[in-house]
Phi, psi and omega in degrees: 000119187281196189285115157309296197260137177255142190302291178336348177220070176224126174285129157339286188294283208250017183043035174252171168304151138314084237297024157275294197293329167291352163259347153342285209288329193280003181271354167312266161359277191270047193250296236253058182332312207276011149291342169299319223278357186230358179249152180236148143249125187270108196236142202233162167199103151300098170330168129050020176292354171288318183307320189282319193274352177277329189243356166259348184080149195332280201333288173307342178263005129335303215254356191264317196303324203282308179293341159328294170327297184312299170340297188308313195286342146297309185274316188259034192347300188270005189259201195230084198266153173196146199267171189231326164139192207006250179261049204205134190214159162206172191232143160237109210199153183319134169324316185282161199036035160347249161355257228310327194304310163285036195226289180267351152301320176291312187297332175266025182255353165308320163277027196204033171251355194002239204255031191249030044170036062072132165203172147218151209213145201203129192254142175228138182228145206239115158238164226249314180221175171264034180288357207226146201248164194334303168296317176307322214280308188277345171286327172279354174283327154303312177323285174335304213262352134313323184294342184257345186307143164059029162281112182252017041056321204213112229245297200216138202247126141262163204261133154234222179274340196306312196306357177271330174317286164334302195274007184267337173292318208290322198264004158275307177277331179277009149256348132315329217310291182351272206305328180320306176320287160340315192255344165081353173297333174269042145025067164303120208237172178232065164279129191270161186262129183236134173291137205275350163278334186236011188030071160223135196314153184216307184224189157223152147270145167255135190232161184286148179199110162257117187241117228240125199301347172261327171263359158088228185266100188282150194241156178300305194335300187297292195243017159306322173279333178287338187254340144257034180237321208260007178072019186226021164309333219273298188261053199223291182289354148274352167279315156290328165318284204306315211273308179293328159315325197261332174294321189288322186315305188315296174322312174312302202274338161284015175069014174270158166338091138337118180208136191279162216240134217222126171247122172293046159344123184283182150305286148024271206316298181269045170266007178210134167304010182284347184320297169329311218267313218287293236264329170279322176295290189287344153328274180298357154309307027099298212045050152292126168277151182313314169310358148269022180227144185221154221234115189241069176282109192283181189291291171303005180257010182288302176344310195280227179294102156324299187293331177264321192302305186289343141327301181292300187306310167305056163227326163313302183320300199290349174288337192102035184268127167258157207232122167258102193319135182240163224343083140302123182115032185262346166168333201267347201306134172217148176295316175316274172011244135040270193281333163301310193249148186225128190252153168257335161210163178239117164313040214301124162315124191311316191292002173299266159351317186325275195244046165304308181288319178291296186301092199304331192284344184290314212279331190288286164021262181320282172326300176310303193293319176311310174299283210281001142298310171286342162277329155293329156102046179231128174312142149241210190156123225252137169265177173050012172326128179242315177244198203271295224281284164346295181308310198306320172301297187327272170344285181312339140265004180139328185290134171311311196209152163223189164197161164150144190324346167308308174236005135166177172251225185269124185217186206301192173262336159300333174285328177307004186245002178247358155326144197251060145211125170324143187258124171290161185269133152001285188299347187262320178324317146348300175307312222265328195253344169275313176342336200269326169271016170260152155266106194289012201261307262259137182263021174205080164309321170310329192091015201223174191261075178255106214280337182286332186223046163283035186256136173280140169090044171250136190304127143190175206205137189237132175259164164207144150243127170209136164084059170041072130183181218256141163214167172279118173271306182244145166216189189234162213275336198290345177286317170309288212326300168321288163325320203274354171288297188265025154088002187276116169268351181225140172312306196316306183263025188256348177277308171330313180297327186290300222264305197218318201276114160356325157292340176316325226011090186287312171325337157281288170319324177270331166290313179269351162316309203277357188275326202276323195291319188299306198272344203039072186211183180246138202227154184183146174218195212222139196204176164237114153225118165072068172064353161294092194287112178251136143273128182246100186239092196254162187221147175304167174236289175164164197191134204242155177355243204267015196268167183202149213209127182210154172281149173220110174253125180218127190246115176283078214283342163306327196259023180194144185307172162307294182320324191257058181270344154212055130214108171329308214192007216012089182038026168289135173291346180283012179292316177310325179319301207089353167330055221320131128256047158308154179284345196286276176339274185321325193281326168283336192283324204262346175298296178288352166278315170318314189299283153354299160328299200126320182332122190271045126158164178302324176303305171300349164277296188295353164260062200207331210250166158254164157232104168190145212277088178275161149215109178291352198246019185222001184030065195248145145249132166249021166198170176192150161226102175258343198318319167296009157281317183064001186273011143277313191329283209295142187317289194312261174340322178281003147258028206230002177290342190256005157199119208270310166347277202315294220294313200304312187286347162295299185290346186262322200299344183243026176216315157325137170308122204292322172312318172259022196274313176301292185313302200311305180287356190275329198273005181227359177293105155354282188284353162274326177291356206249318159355271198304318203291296174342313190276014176072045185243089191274350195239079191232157179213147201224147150248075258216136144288138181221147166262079267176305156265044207081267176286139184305122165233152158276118175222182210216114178244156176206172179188181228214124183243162158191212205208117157316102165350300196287274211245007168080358178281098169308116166256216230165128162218125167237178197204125179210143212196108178333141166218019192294310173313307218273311171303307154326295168301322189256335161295289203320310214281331165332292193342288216295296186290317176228039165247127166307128219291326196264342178253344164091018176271182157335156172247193154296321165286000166242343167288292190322297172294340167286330179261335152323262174344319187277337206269332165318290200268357171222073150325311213243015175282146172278149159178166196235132164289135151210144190271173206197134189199106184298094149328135159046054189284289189325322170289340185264325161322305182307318189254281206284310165125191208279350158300312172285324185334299208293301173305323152326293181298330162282331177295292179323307206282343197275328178283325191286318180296314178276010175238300198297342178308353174241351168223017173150205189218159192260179175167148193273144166238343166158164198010215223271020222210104184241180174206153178211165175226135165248126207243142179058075168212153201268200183257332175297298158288335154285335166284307162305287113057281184310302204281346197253299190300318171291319205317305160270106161335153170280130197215148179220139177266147165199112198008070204038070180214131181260112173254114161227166211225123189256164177246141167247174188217172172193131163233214208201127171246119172260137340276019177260020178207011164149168203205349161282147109026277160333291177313317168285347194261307178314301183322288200301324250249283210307312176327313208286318193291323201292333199276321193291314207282328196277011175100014189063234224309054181208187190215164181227180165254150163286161166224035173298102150270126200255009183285136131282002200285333171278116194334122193250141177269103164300152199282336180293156193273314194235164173283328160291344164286331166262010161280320161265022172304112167314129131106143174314161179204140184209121184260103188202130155009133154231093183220180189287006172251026196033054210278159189261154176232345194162144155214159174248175210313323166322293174317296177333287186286342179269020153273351188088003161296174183230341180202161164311342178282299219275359171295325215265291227295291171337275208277343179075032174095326197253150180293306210298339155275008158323295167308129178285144203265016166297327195254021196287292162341303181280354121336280173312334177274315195269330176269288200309295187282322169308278146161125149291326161279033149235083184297354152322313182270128171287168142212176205229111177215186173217147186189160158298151159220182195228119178252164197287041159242021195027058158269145177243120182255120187263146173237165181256064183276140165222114208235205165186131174289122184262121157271110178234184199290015183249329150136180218284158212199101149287128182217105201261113159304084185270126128222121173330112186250000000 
């Protein structure tokens, strides 16, 4: 191609054409179509090149622009180069050694990106004919190299139609956006928040809703994300900020309940600390106070620059905004956080919620957090609430406010006055929210030195009196427990008692209620029910006018000696077991731990074990059993018994291993035990190497804190004791269980989840599957037998360890059929890669006969050719046979296309006719999310759904969360791996779904895999058994 370019058309700054005078010349050009069909246009883009000129300044980002040029105009000599303005450059030039060429133009950007993560990157678009005119020609090449942004994995993309597809939705919402604004199709919707002791509105959240007149109910899913990948999020969440302002004006001017409004705030939003003023600035516009506004932020915007996210949110704080975390427990969560970020409330993730009653660890969770949010003095608030079932945990432990279809979804702003729940009052939130900070998990809810009621597992409840009567807002399950001791079974009638039935004697309950509001102390009397000797002891809370809030600790004194009458177990956490504490117990329990252990009889666990007795808070030890040891023996430690600092930080530093030495000492550091007991953590156990016996052992201590009766003082008691036998026995039987025995890799069952995992957590990484398979293996099994065989597979296996073992790992899947994964890596190195390993047969000498064996191969590249598990192992399967078919000792890629991402055209002619297919229809993909294509009305409602839109939104697209996920596995196994490799075969199974009214419904599906040119398509047949 000869030299294009004229000084007259030369950009200054970088001495390339001028992208005018470069569509000139190429409209030259593509008058001759049968010149295309060998030619590209090439779009180059500098990543994060704004970062870069901010912290290096114009000049260096000049001199960054010019060696860019120079690349192109070098490397891309004979072609029609042009500079486009900012960071954008484009080529127009032959095809051959495409790649490589754009490989090494990206490449000289490498030395001069240091930490602003600085790439250049290239979209290619191949045309065919001359229908497409320059500018279009370079906008699909951009469209390519959008496609790739922030694969940092992957240097350059083509543009094919699906991406014209993409790029016409997308640009349907962003040349709408405006007018939408404009036109009022966007909407601030409402969902309310209830406070969970009085059900009554306490806030809203406010959401986006476009409702758009030619495309109808645009969903947030869909064009929330499109308007952050475009940078316009930003005036989509100041818009909705002006539409609740101008709604809250409204409230105002009718003299209605004022209530606060809780704004979603993006990533976006806080890439500049300008976010405060702009967002304070229309408030106040407004003439609004901040306290009707609460700042709503997820966990991943969390992420980022630690040090400005926490400037900006206190600088929210100090207007008097409050900032709340939004779905915690959603991936991001850390106790840093936490300790880092000071929140006003925490949103708890819906999916918590999900399986609570099945699943015990949801429900375990779930409390912990509620507990240590109330020891941090941080609201909470439970989302997605659905059922009956739900509220009632909640409440009981302690959250404060909830949302969710249980009691409505998100509705207009007219609508929010026909909601059926009362609006709180101002004045009582206050009330309402200190009320909100007792715990009921908690074994001092008050915070205060109460000394009577320092028990773990104590009934308690919080009351109110108003209008001369008492009623329950909460109780803890142990306050039930209690009731159900004296025969009481429901609150309803546990008010009755307090209150009205002739046995009560209300006047005592009521006296001391009003005795305890007089003095605000804790007050208490003594009663009989049903034959029981009960204590009724309450203490204030708080109080708004005529209303009063009060803690109620109550004791069935029948059931526990005079002595243990308010302290159950002395703070032993082992008060909940029920555990016998005879010496008789203990003495068997500690018989059977020995056993456990390894230990050749008990007497050898206790000379095995330490014992010994602090008192922290005199930094005294006041007892010890060191004797199997001899390590109190020497003179030098024994004076050292009266400070426990000193002996401790002596004895770890000379006996521990330097790798465990830190963690050892922080778990015996005095002021970290005294810590942990305040923060109600009475119970810790640690596992450490120690040299103690010579030689490295592992041993395993824990100790048991509580407070003295007597003199108020923390004590400390541990016990520590080898686990080197016990450790040993349980890596060995791991081993055992997930190495295959005869080659020592991996088996399957330790690999197939290690690869799971991986491909989970580095989404956006390149890396490759590949199967492995020993040629005519079976012919050397015949003629030598299963011995030389055996001797094969390890010489193979050996080779697979020492070359995967620098880029991932290997594993046997059965006879001669191994698999491996190679991670972060290109395709390109994976083949050399492959090819280096095939290039030499496997060879063995076996009772003098020199045997060898060639390998075939087949891979897989994740994520551009699949991203399940399931998909990829087919894929990599098919590769290997097809390597087999091409004549064996060589290796392939699969070359299927298997994108589904696009509408696949069904074989029915109309929607009435498969809308009247009797009995449900669920149309979807067969890959490992089942993703939906289409269902019909049936299908819809008996998900509980009103359309196909909110099915897909609901479910996220996928069939497979359809399915309760206990049966998810077995489902994808019977469809997904079966089969689809018989397209032939029907199959019939049963299993749960879950519909979003979280009902588990059992069904009878019955399908069959259709293969047509888009590629395999399941069409499941539902009926309800």
């Amino acid at each position: 191609m000869e030299k294009h370019s004229k000084k007259g058309n030369l950009d200054e700054l970088t001495g390339l054409m001028s992208y005018s005078h470069f569509r000139v010349e190429i409209d030259k050009i593509i008058s001759y179509p049968d010149t295309l069909t060998s030619k590209a246009f090439v779009y180059f883009n500098i990543e994060n090149f704004k970062n870069y000129n901010e912290k290096y300044g114009i000049e260096a980002g000049d001199n960054c622009l010019r060696t860019v040029a120079r690349a192109i105009e070098v490397t891309f000599a004979d072609s029609i180069n042009a500079y486009m303005g900012m960071d954008h450059f484009c080529a127009f030039t032959d095809r051959e050694k495409l790649e490589e060429r754009i490989i090494e133009v990206c490449e000289v950007i490498y030395p001069l990106k240091n930490d602003t993560h600085m790439r250049l990157c290239a979209g290619i678009y191949l045309p065919n004919d001359s229908s497409v005119s320059p500018n279009a020609a370079v906008d699909r090449a951009k469209m390519a190299c959008d496609s790739i942004r922030n694969q940092y994995d992957c240097i350059y993309g083509y543009y094919n139609d699906d991406l014209s597809l993409v790029y016409q939705r997308e640009h349907f919402i962003i040349d709408h956006f405006e007018d939408a604004i404009r036109s009022e199709y966007i909407q601030v919707w409402y969902q309310p928040i209830i406070r969970s002791i009085t059900e009554e509105i306490c806030g809203y959240e406010a959401l986006a809703r476009w409702l758009d007149p030619e495309a109808g109910l645009i969903s947030p899913s869909y064009f929330v994300p499109i308007l952050e990948k475009y940078h316009m999020i930003k005036k989509l969440d100041l818009e909705i900020l002006e539409q609740v302002c101008r709604h809250q004006l409204i409230i105002r001017q009718q003299k209605l309940i004022p209530t606060a409004v809780s704004i979603n705030l993006s990533r976006q939003d806080f890439s500049s600390e300008s976010i405060v003023e702009e967002f304070d600035a229309i408030v106040k516009s407004f003439n609004l106070q901040p306290d009707l506004f609460h700042v709503e932020i997820t966990e991943s915007i969390l992420a980022s620059d630690i040090q400005n996210m926490k400037h900006i949110i206190d600088k929210f704080q100090s207007l008097g905004y409050q900032v709340w975390m939004d779905d915690f427990g959603s991936g991001y969560s850390s106790l840093n956080t936490l300790k880092t970020y000071s929140f006003d409330c925490l949103k708890l993730d819906m999916n918590f919620l999900s399986d609570f009653k099945e699943n015990s660890a949801s429900a375990t969770i779930l409390k912990s957090i509620i507990n240590m949010s109330k020891k941090l003095e941080i609201q909470t608030l439970a989302e997605g609430v659905a059922t009956i079932e739900a509220r009632d945990f909640l409440r009981n432990l302690g959250c404060e406010q909830m949302q969710g279809f249980l009691y409505s979804p998100a509705v207009s702003f007219n609508d929010t006055s026909r909601l059926p729940y009362r609006q709180e009052v101002p004045g009582l939130r206050k009330y309402y929210r200190n009320i909100g900070k007792i715990n009921l998990l908690s074994q001092n809810p008050l915070k205060k030195d109460l000394d009577d009621e320092s028990v773990y597992g104590i009934p308690t409840a919080i009351i109110e009196l108003y209008d001369n009567h008492i009623s329950y807002l909460a109780i803890n399950n142990y306050y039930q427990k209690f009731l159900n001791t004296i025969g009481i079974k429901s609150i309803a009638e546990a008010e009755s008692f307090i209150n009205f039935t002739p046995e009560s004697l209300p006047s005592l309950f009521m006296s001391t209620i009003l005795a305890s509001k007089a003095s605000g102390k804790l007050e208490s009397f003594d009663y009989v029910k049903n034959g029981q000797n009960c204590n009724f002891q309450v203490r204030p809370i708080d109080s708004y006018k005529d209303r009063s809030a009060y803690l109620v600790i109550s004791m069935n004194l029948s059931h526990y000696s005079q002595m243990s009458r308010f302290r159950l177990l002395e703070d032993m956490d082992e008060s909940m077991k029920g555990i016998p504490h005879n010496p008789a117990f203990l003495w068997l329990s500690g018989r059977a731990l020995s056993n456990i252990l390894g230990y050749s009889s008990y007497t050898d666990f206790l000379a095995s074990s330490f014992y010994f007795e602090v008192n922290l808070t005199h930094n005294q030890i006041i007892d010890h059993n060191f004797e199997s040891s001899n390590i109190l023996s020497d003179h030098y430690y024994q004076r050292m018994v009266n400070d426990y600092d000193l002996l401790i930080n002596n004895l770890l530093s000379s006996t521990v291993t330097f790798d465990n030495l830190k963690l050892t000492q922080n778990f015996y550091s005095r002021e970290n035990l005294i810590h942990e007991f305040n923060a109600g953590n009475n119970v810790g156990t640690i596992e450490y190497k120690s040299y103690i016996y010579g030689e490295p052992h592992w041993l395993h201590s824990t100790y048991q804190l509580t407070r003295s009766a007597v003199t108020g003082e923390i004590l400390a008691y541990f016990l520590t004791y080898d686990v080197e036998k016990y450790r040993r026995r349980i890596d060995e039987a791991k081993n055992a269980a997930e190495t295959d025995q005869l080659t020592g890799l991996y088996n399957r069952y330790r690999a197939v989840p290690m690869i799971r995992n991986y491909l989970h957590k580095h989404s956006d990484e390149m890396c490759a599957l590949v199967m492995l398979d020993l040629d005519d293996f079976k012919e050397v099994n015949d003629q030598y037998g299963h011995q030389c065989g055996d001797e094969m597979l390890k010489a193979f296996a050996s080779r697979l360890k020492s070359k995967f073992s620098l880029y991932g790992f290997a594993c046997r899947l059965g006879g001669d059929e191994f698999m491996g994964i190679i991670k972060r890596r290109s395709r390109d190195f994976v083949e050399f890669f492959i090819n280096d390993m095939l290039s030499k047969p496997i060879r063995i000498n076996f009772e003098g006969h020199e045997i060898c064996c060639t390998v075939s191969a087949g891979y897989v590249m994740f994520p551009d050719q699949g991203t399940g598990y399931h998909d990829l192992y087919r894929m990599a399967d098919s590769a290997m046979y097809n390597a087999k078919r091409r004549g064996k000792n060589c290796f392939a890629q699969y070359a299927a296309n298997n994108d589904m991402s696009h509408k696949i055209q069904l074989s029915f002619r109309s929607d009435e006719i498969f809308n009247a297919i009797p009995g449900a229809l669920i149309v979807c993909a067969a890959d490992d999310n089942l993703t939906m294509i289409t269902a019909n009305v049936d299908f819809i409602h008996l998900c509980g759904c009103s359309s196909i839109d909110e099915l897909k939104e609901r479910y996220r697209n996928s069939y497979l969360n359809v399915i309760a996920e206990e049966n998810r596995d077995y489902v994808l196994n019977k469809t997904v791996t079966t089969v689809t490799n018989d397209i032939s075969r029907d199959f019939e199974i049963v299993y749960d779904i879950m519909t979003v009214q979280k009902r588990l419904l059992c069904i009878r599906a019955t399908g069959r895999c259709i293969q047509n040119s888009q590629g395999k398509i399941l069409y499941i047949f539902i009926r309800e058994i």
